[in-house]
N, C-alpha and C positions, 0 to 999 in steps of 0.2 A: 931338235928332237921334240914331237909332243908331249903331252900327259902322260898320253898311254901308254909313250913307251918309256918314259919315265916312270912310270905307274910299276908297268912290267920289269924295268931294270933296277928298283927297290925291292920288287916282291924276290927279284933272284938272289938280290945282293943281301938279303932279311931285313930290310932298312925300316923296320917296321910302322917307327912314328914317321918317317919320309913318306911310306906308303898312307897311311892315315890323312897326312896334309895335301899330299897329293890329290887323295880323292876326294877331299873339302873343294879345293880350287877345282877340279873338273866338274863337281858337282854346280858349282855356281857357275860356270864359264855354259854348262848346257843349258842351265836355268836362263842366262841371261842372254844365251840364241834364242832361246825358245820364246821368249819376251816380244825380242826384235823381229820375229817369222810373223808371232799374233799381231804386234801393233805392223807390219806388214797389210798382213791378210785382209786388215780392220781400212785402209787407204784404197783410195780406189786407185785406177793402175795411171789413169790420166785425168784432167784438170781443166774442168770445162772454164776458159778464159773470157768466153763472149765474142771472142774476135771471128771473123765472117770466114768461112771456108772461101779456097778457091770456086768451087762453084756458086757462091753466091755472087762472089767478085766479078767472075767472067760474065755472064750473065746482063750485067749493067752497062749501057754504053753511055757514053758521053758525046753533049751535044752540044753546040756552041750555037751562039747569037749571032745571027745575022745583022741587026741592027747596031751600029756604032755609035756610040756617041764623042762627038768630037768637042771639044770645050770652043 
């Protein structure tokens, strides 16, 4: 069951001080979504790492030596 309907099956039952504490705890349980939404909002969504896209990658080719050196 949540709050709310905790909330609601105090306010039926006249659970008075149950209804009171209950809306203490919702009150901070939406305080503390609403926290976690802003420091959300405040992050960017992705994390520029430096590392080379594929199209940089593909792009590049590899060449090898002709020249050997044999000992």
């Amino acid at each position: 069951m949540t709050l709310i309907g905790r909330i609601a099956e105090a306010e039926r039952e006249r659970w008075l001080g149950e209804v009171e504490g209950l809306q203490v705890s919702l009150a901070g349980a939406q305080g503390k979504l609403d926290q976690l939404d802003a420091e959300a909002a405040r992050r960017p969504s992705t994390v520029d790492l430096g590392m080379p896209t594929f199209a940089d990658v593909a792009i590049r080719t590899t060449t090898t030596s002709t020249d050997q050196h044999c000992p």
